[in-house]
DSSP file (Angstrom, degrees, kcal/mol; ACC not computed):
  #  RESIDUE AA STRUCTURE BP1 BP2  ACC     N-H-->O    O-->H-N    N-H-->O    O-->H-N    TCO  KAPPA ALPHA  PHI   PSI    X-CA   Y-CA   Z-CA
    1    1 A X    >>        0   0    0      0, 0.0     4,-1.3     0, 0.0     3,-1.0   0.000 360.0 360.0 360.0   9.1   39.9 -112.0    3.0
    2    2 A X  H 3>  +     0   0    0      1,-0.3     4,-1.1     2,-0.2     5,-0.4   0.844 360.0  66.8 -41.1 -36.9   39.8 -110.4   -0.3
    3    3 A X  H >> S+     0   0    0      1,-0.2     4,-1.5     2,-0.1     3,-1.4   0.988 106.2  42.9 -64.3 -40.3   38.0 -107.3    1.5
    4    4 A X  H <> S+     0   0    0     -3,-1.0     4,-5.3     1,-0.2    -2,-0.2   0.866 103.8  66.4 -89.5 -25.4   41.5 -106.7    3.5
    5    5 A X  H 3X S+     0   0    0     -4,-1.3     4,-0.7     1,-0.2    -1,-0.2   0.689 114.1  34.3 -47.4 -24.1   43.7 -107.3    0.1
    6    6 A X  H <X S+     0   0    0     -3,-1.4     4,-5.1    -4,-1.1    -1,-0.2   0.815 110.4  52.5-117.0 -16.4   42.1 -104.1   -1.2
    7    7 A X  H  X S+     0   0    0     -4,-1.5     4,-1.7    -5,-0.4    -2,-0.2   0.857 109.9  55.3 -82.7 -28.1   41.6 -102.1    1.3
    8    8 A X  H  X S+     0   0    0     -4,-5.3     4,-0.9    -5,-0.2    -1,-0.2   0.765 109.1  51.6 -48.8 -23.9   45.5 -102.7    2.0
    9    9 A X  H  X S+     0   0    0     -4,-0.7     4,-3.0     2,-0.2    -2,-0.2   0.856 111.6  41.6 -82.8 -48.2   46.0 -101.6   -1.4
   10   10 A X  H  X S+     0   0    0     -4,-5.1     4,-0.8     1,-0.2    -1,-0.2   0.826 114.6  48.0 -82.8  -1.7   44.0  -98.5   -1.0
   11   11 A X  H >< S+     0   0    0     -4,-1.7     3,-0.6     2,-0.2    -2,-0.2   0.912 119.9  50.7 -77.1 -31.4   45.5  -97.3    2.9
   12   12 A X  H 3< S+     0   0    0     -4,-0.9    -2,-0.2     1,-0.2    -3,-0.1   0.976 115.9  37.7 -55.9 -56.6   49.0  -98.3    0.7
   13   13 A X  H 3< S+     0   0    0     -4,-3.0    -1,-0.2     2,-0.0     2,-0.2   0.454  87.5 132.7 -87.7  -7.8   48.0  -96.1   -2.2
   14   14 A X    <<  -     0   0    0     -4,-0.8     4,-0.2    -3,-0.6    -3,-0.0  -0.184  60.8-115.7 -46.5  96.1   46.4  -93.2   -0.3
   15   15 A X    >   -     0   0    0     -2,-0.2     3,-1.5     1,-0.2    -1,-0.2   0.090  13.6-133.0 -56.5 158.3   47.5  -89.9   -1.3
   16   16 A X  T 3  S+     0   0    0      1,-0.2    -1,-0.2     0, 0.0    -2,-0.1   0.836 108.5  41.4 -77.9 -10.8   49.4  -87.9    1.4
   17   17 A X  T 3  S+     0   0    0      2,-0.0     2,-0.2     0, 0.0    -1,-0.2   0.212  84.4 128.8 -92.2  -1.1   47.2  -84.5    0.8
   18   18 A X    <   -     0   0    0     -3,-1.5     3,-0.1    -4,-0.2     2,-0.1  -0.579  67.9-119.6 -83.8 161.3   44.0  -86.6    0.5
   19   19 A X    >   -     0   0    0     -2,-0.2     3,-0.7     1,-0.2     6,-0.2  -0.248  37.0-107.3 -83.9 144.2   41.2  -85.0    3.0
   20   20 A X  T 3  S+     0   0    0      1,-0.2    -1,-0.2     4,-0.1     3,-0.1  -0.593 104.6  50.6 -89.8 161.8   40.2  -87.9    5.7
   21   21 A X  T 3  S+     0   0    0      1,-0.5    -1,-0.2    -2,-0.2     5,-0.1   0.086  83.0 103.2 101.4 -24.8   36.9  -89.2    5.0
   22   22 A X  S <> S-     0   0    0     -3,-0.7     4,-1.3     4,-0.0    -1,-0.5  -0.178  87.9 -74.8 -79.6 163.3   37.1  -90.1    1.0
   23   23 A X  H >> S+     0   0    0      1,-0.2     4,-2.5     2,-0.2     3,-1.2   0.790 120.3  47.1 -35.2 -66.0   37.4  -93.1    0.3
   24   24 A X  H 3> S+     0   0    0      1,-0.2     4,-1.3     2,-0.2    -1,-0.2   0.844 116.3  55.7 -56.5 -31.6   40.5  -94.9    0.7
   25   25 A X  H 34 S+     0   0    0     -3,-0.2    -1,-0.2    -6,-0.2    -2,-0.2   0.656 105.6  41.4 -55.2 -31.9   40.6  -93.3    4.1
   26   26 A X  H <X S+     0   0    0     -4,-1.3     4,-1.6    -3,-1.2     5,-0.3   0.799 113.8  55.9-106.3 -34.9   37.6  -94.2    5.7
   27   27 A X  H  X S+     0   0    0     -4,-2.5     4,-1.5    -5,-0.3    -2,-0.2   0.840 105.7  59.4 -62.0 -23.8   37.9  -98.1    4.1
   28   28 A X  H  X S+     0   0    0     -4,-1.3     4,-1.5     1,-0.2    -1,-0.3   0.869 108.0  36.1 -65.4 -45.0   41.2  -97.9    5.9
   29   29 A X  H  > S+     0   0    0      2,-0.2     4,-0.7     1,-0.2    -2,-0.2   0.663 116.2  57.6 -88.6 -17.1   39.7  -97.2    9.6
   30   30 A X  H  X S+     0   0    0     -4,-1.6     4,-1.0     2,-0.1    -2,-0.2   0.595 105.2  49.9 -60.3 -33.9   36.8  -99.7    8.3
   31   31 A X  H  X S+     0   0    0     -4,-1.5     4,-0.8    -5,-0.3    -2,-0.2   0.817 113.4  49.4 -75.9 -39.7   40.0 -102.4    7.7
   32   32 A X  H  X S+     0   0    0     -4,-1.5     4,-1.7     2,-0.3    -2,-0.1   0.870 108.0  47.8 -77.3 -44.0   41.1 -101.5   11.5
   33   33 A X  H  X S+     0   0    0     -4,-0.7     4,-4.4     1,-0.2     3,-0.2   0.971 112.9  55.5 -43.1 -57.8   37.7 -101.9   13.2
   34   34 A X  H  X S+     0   0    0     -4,-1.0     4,-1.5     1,-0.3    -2,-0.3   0.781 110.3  40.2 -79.0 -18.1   37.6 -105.1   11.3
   35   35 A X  H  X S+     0   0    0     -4,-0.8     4,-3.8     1,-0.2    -1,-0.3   0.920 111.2  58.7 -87.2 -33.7   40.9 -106.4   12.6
   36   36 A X  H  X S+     0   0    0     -4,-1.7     4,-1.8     2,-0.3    -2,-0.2   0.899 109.9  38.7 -33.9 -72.4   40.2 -105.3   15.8
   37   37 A X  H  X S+     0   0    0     -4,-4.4     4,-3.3     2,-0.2    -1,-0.2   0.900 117.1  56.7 -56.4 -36.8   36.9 -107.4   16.2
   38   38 A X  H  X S+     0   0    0     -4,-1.5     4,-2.2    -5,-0.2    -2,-0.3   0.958 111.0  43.8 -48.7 -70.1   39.1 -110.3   14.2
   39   39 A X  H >X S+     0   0    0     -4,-3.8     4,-2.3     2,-0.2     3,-1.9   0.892 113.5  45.7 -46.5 -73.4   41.7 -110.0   17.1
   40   40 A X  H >X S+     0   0    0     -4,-1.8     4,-4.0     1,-0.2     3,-2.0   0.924 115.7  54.5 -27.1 -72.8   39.1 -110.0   20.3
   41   41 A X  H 3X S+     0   0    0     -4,-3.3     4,-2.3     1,-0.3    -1,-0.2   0.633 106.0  51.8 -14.0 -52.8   37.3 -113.1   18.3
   42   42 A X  H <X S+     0   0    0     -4,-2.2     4,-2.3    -3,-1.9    -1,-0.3   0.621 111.8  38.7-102.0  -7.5   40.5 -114.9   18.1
   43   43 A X  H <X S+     0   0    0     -4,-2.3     4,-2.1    -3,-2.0     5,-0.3   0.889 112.7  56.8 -93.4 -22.4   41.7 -115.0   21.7
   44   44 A X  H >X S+     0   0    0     -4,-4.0     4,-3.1    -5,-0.3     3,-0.8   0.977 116.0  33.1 -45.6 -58.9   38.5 -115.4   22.7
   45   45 A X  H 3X S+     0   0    0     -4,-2.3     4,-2.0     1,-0.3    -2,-0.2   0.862 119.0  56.6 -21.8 -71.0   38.5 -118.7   20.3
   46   46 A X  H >X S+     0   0    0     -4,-2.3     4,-1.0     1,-0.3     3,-0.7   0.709 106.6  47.4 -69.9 -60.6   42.3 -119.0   21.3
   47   47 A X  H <X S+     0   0    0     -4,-2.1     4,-3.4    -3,-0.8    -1,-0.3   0.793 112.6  52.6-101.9 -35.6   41.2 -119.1   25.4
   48   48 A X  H 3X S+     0   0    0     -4,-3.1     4,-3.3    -5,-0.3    -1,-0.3   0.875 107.6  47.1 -99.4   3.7   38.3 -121.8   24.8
   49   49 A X  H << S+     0   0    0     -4,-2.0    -2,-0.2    -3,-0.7    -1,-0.2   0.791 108.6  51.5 -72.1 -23.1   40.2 -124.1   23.1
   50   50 A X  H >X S+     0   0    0     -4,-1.0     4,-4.5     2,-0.1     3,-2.4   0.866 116.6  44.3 -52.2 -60.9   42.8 -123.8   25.7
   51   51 A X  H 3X S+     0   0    0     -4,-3.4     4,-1.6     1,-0.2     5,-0.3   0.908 117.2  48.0 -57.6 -40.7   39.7 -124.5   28.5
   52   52 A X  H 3< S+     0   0    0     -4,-3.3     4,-0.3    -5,-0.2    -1,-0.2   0.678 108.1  47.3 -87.1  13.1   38.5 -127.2   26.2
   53   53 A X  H <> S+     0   0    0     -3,-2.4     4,-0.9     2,-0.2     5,-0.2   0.881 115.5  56.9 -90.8 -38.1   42.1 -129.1   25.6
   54   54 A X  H >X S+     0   0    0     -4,-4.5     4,-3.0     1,-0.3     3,-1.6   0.978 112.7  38.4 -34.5 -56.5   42.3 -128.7   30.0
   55   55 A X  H 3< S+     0   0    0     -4,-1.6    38,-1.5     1,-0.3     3,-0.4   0.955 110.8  51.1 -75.1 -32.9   39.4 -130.4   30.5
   56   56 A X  H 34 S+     0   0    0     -4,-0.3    -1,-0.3    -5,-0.3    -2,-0.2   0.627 115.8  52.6 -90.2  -2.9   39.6 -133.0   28.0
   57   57 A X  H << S-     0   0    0     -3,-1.6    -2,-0.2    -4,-0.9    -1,-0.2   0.702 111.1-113.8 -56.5 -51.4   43.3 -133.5   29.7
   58   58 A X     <  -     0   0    0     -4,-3.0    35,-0.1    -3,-0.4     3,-0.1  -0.509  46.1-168.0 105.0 -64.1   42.3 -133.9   33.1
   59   59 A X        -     0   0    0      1,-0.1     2,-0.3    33,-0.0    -1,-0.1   0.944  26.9-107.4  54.9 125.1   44.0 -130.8   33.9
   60   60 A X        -     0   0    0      1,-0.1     3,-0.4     2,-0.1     6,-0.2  -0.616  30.0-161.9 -57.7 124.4   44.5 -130.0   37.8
   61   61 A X  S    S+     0   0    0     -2,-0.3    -1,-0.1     5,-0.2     9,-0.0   0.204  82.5  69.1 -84.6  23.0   42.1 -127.3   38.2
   62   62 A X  S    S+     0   0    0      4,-0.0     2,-0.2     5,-0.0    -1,-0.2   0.217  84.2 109.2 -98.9 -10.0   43.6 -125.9   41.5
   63   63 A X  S  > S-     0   0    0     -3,-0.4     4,-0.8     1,-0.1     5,-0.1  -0.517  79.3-119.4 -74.4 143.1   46.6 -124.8   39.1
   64   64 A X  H  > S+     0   0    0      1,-0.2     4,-2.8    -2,-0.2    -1,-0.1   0.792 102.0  44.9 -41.3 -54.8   47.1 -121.6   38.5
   65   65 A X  H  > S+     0   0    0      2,-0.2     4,-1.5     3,-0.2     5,-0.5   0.989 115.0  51.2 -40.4 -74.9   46.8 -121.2   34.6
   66   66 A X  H  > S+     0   0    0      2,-0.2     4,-1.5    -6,-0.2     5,-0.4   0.862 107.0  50.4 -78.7 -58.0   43.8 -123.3   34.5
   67   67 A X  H >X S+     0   0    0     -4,-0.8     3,-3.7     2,-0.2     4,-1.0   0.540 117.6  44.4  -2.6-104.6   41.9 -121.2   37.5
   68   68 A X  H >X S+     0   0    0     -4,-2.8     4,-1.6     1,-0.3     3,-1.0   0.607 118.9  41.6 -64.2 -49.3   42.8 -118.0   35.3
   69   69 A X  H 3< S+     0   0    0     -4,-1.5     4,-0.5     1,-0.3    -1,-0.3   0.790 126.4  34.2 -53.2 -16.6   41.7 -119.9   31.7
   70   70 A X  H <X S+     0   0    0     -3,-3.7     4,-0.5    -4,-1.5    -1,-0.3   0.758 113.5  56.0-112.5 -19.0   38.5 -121.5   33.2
   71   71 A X  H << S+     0   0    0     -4,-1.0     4,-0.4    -3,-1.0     3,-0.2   0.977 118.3  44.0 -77.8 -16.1   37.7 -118.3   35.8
   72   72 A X  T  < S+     0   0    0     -4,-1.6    -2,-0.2     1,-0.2    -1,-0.2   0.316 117.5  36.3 -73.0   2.3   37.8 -116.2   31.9
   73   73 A X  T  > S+     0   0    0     -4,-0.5     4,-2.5    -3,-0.2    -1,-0.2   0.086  98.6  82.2-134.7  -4.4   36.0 -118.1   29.6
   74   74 A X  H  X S+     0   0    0     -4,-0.5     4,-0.6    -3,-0.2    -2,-0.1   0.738  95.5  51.9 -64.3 -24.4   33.4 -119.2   32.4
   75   75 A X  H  4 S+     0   0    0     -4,-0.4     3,-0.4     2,-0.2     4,-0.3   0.911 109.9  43.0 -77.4 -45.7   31.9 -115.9   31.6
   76   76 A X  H >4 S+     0   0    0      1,-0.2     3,-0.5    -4,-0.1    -2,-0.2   0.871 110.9  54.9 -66.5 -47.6   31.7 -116.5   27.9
   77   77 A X  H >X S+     0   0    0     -4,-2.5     3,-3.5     1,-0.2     4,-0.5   0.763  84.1 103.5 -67.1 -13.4   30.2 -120.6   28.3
   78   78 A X  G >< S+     0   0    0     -4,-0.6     3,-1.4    -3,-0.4    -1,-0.2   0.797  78.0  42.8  -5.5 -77.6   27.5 -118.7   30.5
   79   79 A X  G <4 S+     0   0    0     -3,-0.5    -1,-0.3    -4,-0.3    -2,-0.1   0.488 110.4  53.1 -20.6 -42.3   25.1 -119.1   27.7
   80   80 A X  G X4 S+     0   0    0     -3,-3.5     3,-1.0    -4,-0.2    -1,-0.3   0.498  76.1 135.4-105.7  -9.1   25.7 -122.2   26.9
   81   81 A X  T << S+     0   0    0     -3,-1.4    -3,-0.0    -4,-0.5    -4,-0.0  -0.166  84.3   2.7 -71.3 137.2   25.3 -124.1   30.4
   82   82 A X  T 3  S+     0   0    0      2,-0.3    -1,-0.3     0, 0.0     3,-0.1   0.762  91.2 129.2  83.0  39.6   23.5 -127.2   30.4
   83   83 A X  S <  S+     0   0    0     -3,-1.0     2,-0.2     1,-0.3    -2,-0.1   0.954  80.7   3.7 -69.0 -82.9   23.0 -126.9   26.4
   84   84 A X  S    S-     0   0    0     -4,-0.2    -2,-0.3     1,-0.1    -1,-0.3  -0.673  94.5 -90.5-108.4 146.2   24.4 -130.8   25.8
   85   85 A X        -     0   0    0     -2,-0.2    11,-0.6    -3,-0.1     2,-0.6  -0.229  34.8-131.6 -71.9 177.2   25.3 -133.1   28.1
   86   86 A X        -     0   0    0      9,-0.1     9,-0.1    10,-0.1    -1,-0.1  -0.548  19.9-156.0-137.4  67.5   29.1 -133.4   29.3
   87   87 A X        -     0   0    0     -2,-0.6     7,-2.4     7,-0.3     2,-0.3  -0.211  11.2-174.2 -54.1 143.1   30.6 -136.7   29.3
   88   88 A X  E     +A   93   0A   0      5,-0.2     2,-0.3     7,-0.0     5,-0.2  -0.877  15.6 178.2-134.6 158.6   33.5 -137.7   31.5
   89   89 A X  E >  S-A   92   0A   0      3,-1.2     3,-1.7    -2,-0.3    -2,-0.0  -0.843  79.6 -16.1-176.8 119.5   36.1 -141.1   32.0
   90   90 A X  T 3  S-     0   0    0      1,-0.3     3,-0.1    -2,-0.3    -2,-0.0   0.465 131.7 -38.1  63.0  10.1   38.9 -140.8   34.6
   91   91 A X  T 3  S+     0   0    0      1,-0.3     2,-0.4   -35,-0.0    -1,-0.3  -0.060 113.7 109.4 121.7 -52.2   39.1 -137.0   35.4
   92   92 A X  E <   -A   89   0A   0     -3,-1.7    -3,-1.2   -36,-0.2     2,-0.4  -0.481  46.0-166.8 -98.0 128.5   38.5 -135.8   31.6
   93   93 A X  E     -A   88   0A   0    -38,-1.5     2,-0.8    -2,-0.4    -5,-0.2  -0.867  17.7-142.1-120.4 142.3   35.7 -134.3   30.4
   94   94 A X        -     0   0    0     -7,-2.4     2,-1.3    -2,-0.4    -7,-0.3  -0.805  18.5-159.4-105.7  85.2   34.3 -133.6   27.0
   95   95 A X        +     0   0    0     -2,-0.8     4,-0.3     1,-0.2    -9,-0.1  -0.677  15.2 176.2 -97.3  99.9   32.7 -130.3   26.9
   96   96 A X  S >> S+     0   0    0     -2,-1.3     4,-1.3   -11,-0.6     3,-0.8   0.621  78.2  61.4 -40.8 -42.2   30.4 -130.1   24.1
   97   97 A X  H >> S+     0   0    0      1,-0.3     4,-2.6     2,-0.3     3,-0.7   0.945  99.8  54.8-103.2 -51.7   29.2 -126.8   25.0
   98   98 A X  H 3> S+     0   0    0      1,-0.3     4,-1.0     2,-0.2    -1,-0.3   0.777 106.4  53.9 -19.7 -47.0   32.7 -125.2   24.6
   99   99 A X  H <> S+     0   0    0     -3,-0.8     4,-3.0    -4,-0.3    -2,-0.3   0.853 110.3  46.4 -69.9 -51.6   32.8 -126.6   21.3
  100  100 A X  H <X S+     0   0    0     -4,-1.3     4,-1.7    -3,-0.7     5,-0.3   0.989 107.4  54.3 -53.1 -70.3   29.4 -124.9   20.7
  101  101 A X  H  < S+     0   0    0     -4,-2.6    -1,-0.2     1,-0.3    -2,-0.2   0.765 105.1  55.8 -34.9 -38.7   30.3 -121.5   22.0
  102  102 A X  H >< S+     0   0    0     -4,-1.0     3,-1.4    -5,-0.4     4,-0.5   0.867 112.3  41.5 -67.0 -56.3   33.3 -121.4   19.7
  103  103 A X  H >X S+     0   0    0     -4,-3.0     3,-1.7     1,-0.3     4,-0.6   0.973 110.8  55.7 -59.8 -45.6   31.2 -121.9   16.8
  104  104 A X  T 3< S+     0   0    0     -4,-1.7    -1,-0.3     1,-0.2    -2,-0.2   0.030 112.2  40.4 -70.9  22.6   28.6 -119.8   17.8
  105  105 A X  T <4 S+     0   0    0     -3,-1.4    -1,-0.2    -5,-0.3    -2,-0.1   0.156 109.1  59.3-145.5  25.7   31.1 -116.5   18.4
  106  106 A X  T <> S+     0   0    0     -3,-1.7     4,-0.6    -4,-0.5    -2,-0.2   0.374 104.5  45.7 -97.9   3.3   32.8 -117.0   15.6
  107  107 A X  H >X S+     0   0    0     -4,-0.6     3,-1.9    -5,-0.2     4,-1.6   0.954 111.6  56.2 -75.7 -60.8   29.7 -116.8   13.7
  108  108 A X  H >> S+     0   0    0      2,-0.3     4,-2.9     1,-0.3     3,-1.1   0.916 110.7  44.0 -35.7 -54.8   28.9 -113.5   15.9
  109  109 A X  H 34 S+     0   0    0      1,-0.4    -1,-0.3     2,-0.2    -2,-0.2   0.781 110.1  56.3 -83.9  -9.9   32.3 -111.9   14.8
  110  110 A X  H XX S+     0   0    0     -3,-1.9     3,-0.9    -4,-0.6     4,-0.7   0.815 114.0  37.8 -73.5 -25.8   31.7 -112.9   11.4
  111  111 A X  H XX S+     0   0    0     -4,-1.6     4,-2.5    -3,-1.1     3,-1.3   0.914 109.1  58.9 -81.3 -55.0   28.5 -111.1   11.4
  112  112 A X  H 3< S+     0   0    0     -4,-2.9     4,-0.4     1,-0.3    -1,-0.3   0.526 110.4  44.4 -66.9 -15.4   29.4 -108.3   13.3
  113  113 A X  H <4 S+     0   0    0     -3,-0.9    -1,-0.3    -5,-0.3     4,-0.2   0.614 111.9  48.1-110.2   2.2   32.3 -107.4   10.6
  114  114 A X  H <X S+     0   0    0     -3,-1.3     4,-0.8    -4,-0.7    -2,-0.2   0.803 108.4  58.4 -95.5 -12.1   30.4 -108.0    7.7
  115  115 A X  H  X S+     0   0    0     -4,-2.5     4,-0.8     1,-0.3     5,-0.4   0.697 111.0  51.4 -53.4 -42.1   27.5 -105.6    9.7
  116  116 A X  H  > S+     0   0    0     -4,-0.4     4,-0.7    -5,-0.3    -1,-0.3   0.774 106.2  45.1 -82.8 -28.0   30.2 -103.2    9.6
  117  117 A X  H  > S+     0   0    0     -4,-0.2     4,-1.2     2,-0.2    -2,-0.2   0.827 114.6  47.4 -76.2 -28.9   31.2 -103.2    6.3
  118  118 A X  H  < S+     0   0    0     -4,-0.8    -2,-0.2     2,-0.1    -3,-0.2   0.771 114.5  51.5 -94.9  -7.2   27.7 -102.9    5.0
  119  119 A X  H  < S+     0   0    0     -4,-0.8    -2,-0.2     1,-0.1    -3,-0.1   0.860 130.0  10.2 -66.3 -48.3   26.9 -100.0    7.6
  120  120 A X  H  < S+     0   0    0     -4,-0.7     2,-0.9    -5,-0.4    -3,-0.2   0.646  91.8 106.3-116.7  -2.9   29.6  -97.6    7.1
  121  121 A X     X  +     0   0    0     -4,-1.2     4,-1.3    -5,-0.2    -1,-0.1  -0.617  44.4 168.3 -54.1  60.5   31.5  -99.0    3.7
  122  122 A X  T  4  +     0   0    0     -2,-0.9     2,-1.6     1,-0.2    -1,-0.2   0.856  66.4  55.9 -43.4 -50.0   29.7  -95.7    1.5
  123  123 A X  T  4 S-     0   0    0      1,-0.2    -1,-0.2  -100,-0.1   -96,-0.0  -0.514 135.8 -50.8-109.9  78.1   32.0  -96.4   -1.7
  124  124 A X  T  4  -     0   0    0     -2,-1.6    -1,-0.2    -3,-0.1    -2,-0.1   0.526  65.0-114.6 100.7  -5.3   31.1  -99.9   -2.3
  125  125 A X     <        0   0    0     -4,-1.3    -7,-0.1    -8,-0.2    -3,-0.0   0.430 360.0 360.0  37.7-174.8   31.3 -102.3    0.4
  126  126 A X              0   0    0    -12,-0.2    -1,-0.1  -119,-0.0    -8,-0.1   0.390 360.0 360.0-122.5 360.0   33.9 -105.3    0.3
């Protein structure tokens, strides 16, 4: 996170007269995208680790919560269905593919912010 240590430094340091678009300015609104994508990422993360602790619980899935966690992150395991198999004992299931999915879109949002930084960073990347 070194890129956001400096780019705090320059939205900190930013003159109040300076013209938007110069540097420090535009790395600033580069820093905000990037937290932005950081934020989606991590509830996404957040919502299938929630779906994979249910299932590996037993978790009633006629309760409310877990209906809303499993009908939102059903959209996102899409991808993944029938990847690895999906062992179960007593009601709990071990869903591999969750596990995948998680790795694979946090890879995505890592890609996708360094994409951004090397698109539109002009004065230097991070």
């Amino acid at each position: 996170m070194d890129e956001r240590r400096s780019v705090d430094r320059d939205w900190e340091d930013r003159e109040p007269g300076r013209a938007p678009g110069q540097p420090g300015e535009q790395r600033a609104v580069l820093a905000r995208i990037t937290q932005l994508i950081w934020f989606f990422a991590g509830v996404l993360e957040a919502l299938l680790g929630i779906r994979f602790l249910l299932k590996l619980l037993a978790a009633n899935p006629d309760a409310g919560f877990a209906t809303f966690v499993y009908g939102i992150t059903d959209v996102f395991l899409a991808p993944f269905a029938g990847l690895t198999a999906t062992p179960s004992a007593s009601g709990a299931v071990l869903e591999i593919s969750t596990l995948v999915a998680m790795l694979v879109y946090g890879l995505v949002a890592w890609g996708i912010v360094r994409l951004v930084w090397i698109l539109f960073d002009r004065w230097g990347g991070a």
